[in-house]
C-alpha positions as CSV (number, residue, x, y, z in Angstrom):
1,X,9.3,-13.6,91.1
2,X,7.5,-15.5,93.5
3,X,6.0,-13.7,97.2
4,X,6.5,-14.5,100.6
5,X,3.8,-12.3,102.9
6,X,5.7,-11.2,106.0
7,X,3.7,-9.1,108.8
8,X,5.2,-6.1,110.1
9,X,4.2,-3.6,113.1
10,X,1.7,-1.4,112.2
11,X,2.7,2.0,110.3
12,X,2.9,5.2,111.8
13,X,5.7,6.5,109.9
14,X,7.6,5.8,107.0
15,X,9.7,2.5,108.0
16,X,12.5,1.4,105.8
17,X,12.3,-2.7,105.9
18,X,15.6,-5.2,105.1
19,X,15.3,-8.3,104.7
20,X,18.1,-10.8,103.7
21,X,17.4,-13.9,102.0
22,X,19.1,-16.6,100.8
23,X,18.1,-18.3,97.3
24,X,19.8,-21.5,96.6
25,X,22.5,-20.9,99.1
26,X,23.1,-17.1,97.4
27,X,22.6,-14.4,100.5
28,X,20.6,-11.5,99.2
29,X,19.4,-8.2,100.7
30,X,15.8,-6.8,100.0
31,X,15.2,-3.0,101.0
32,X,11.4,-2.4,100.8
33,X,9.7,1.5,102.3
34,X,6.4,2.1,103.5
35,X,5.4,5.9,103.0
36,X,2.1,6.9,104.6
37,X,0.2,9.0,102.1
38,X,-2.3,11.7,103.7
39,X,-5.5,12.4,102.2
40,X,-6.5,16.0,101.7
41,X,-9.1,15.8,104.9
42,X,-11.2,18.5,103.2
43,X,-11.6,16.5,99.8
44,X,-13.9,13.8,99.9
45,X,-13.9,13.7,96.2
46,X,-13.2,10.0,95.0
47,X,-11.5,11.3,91.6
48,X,-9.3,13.7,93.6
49,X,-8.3,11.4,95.9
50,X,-6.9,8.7,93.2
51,X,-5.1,11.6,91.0
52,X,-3.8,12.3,94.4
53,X,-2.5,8.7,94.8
54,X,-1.5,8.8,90.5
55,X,0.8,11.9,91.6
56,X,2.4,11.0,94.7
57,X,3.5,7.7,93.0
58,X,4.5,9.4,89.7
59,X,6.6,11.7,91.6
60,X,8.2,9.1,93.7
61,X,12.1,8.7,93.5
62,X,12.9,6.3,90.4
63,X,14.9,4.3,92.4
64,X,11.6,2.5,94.1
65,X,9.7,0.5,92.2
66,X,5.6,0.5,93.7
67,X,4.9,-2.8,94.9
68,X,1.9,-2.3,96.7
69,X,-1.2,0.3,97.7
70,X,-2.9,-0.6,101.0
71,X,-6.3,-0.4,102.3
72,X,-7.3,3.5,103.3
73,X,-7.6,4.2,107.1
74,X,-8.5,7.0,108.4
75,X,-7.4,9.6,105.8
76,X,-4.1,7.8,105.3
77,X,-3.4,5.6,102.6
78,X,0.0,2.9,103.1
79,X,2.1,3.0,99.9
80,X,5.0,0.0,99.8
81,X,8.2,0.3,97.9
82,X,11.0,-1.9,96.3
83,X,14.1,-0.5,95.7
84,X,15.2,-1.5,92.3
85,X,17.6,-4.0,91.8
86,X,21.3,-2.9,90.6
């Protein structure tokens, strides 16, 4: 599948995106999440904090598919969603 990057506010909270594209005149709808992951403030540990990461996405709802991790800030990690295709 090919990408199109689109920009989006910045993430405070989880935001559910939709977009609606059309693919050789075919209209279709894309529902992508963004979940903000907290890092435990009092573990600095690298290890912990990517089992941390492992778990939270292992234990996500199997309808989402991960699509991408973003760059840590500030003891919060983005974490982007697709929802699977029916």
């Amino acid at each position: 599948m090919r990408e199109v990057v689109l920009s989006i506010p910045d993430v405070e909270k989880e935001q559910n995106i939709e977009i609606e594209v059309k693919i050789n005149g075919k209209k279709e709808k894309l529902n992508y999440k963004v979940e903000i992951l907290n890092w435990r403030k009092e573990n600095s540990d690298p290890n912990t904090k990517v089992d941390t990461l492992k778990h939270y996405i292992n234990e996500h709802d199997k309808d989402w598919k991960l699509v991408q991790i973003g760059i840590p800030d500030n003891g919060t990690i983005p974490i982007m969603f697709k929802k699977n295709e029916k």
